[in-house]
N, C-alpha and C positions, 0 to 999 in steps of 0.2 A: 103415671109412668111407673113401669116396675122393672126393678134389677135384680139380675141372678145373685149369686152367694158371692162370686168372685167379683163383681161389677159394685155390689153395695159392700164388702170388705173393703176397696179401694177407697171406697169414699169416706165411708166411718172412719180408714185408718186403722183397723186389727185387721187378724188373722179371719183366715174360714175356720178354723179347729174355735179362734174364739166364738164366732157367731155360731157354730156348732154347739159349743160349749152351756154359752148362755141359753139358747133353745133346750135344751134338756134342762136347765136348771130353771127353766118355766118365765125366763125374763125378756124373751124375745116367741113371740108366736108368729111365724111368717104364713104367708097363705102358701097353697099349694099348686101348681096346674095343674094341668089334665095330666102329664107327662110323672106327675109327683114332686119336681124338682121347687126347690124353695123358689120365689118371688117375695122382694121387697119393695114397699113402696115408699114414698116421699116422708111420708106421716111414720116409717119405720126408722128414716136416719133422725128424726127429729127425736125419737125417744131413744134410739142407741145414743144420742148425741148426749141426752140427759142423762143417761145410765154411769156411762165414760167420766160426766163431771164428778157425779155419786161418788163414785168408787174414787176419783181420783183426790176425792175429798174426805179418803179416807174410810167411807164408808161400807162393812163388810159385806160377806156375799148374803148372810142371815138378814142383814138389814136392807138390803138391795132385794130379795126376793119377799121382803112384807111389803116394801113398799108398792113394789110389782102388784102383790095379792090383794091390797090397799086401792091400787088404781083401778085394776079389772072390775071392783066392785063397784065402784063410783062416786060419785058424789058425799055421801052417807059416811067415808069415812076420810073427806078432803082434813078434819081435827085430828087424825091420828096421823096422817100423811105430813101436815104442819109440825105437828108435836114433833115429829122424828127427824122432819128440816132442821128446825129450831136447835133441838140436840146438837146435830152435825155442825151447826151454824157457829153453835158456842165453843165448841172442839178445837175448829178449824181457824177460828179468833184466837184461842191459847197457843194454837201451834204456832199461828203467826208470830204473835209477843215473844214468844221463846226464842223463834227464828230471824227473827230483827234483834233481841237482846244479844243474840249468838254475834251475830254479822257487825253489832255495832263494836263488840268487842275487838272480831277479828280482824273491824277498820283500824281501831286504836292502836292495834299490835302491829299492824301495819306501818301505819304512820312513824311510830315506836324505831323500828327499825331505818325505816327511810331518814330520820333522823339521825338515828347512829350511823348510817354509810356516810352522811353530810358532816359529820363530828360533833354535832350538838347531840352529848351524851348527859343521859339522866336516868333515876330504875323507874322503871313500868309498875306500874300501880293501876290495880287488875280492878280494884274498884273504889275511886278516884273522894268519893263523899263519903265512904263508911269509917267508921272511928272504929281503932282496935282496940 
């Protein structure tokens, strides 16, 4: 099955300017009709689908289009393709840590004050096991 520009944006979820976009920066190659007009097919949402996680995991549009230049070749460079998962991989785990140390705080602070509206008052200590 194949979808026009406006039919396969829907379904990815961006814009046409972005699938426009991407196409010129070499990370999307659609086929073409006879008419010239783009055609996407099944096996195109399945890699915009991968691209969207890429990016939304951080990863830039330099590292988005090697990977791209990575895949077209094939096989031969699935080590260089891992390598640069792996990277992302370990990034996206510190952002995490950081992002749950943030949240665990802003539970505390939380808590902190729901306390004080109930009159069980005491000072907030920002971090609870460190010795000053």
């Amino acid at each position: 099955m194949t979808y026009s520009i406006g039919e396969f944006a829907k379904i990815v979820g961006v814009t046409t300017s972005t699938l426009r976009y991407y196409e010129k920066e070499g990370l999307l190659t659609p086929h073409r009709n006879e008419n010239n007009l783009r055609e996407f097919t099944d096996h195109d949402i399945r890699w915009v689908q991968f691209l969207l996680h890429l990016k939304g995991s951080g990863m830039s549009m330099t590292e988005l289009k090697q990977y791209t230049k990575w895949r077209a070749m094939g096989e031969a460079t699935i080590p260089e393709r891992l390598d640069l998962l792996e990277k992302r991989k370990r990034l996206v785990e510190q952002e995490m840590l950081a992002l749950q140390q943030n949240l665990d705080i802003l539970n505390r602070k939380v808590e902190f004050y729901e306390d004080q509206l109930k009159g069980n008052k005491y000072e907030f200590v920002l971090y609870p096991n460190e010795e000053v």
